[in-house]
N, C-alpha and C positions, 0 to 999 in steps of 0.2 A: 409711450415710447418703450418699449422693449428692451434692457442692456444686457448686452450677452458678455458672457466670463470671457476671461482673457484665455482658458485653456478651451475653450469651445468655437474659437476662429482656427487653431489648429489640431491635423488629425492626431491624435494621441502617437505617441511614441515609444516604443520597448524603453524603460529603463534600466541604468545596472549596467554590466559591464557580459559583451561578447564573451565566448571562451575563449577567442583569440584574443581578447583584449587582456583577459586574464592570466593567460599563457604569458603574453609580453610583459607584465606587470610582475608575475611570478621570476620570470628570467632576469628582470632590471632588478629587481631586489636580491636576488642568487647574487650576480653578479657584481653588487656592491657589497654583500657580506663576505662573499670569495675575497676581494682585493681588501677589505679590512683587516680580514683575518691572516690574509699576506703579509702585510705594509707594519701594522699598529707592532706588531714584536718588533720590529729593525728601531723604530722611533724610543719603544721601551729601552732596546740595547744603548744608545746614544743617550737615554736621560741616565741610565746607572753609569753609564764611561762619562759623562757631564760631574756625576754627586761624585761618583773617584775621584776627579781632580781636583774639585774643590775641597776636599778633603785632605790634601794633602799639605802636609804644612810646609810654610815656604822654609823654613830653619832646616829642617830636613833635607829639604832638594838641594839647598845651596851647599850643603857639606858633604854631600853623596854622587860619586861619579854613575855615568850614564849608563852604566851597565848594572849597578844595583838600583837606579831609581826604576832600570826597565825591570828588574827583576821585581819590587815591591810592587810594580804596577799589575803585571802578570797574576800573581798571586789576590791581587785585589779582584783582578778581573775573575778565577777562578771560583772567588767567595760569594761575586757577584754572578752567578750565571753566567757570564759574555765568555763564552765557548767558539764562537764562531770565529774570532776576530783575532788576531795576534799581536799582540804591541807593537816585534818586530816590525810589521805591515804596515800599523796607520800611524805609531806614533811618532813623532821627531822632535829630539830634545836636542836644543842651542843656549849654550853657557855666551854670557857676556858678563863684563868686568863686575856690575853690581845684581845683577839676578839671571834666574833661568827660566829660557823659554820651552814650554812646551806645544807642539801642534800635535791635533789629532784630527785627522784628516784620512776618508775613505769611502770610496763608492762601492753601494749593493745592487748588482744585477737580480731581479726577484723575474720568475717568467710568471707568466699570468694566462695564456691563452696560445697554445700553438707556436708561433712564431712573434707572439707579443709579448716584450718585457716591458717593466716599469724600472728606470734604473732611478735609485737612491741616494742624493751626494749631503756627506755628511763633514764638520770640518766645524772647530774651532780652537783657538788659543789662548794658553795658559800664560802667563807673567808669574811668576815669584820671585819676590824680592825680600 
């Protein structure tokens, strides 16, 4: 009895990849480095505005009105690269009887393609006590 290979019941086939296979392969990877290279700085700006606020001590905010805590914030952001963003804009600070609250809160429109954006919503909350 005779056994024939398993690649010899079928007729061989080009391996490898088309140039149009490669062309689309090439593009999908454009195309996700493009949107990294977009996106990945906005998430940087939001972990340095995160380390600001945690940095901030709570003894300080409670003794300090809302116009110099936005002013020491401004200045941090300065130090910090965050150029984009203004405190005025995203941050909102709310005094209660034993601590203050700070929000920081703000959406990034990025365009990525013609008439395609990716928009960005960014947002959390401070307590000091």
């Amino acid at each position: 009895m005779h056994r024939q290979s398993f690649l010899g019941r079928f007729p061989r086939s080009p391996a490898g990849l088309s140039a149009l296979g490669l062309l689309l392969l090439i593009s999908l990877v454009g195309f996700f480095v493009i949107l990294l290279l977009r996106l990945v700085p906005h998430y940087i700006d939001f972990r340095k505005i995160d380390s600001v606020m945690d940095g901030l001590a709570a003894r300080e905010i409670k003794l300090l009105s809302k116009s110099e805590i936005r002013e020491i914030l401004t200045r941090r952001y300065k130090i910090n690269n965050i150029r984009d963003l203004k405190v005025e804009d995203i941050v909102e600070i709310e005094r209660k009887k034993d601590e203050a609250v700070i929000e920081v809160a703000y959406e990034i429109r990025e365009p990525i393609l013609y008439n395609i954006d990716v928009v960005l919503s960014f947002g959390q909350t401070y307590s000091y006590r």
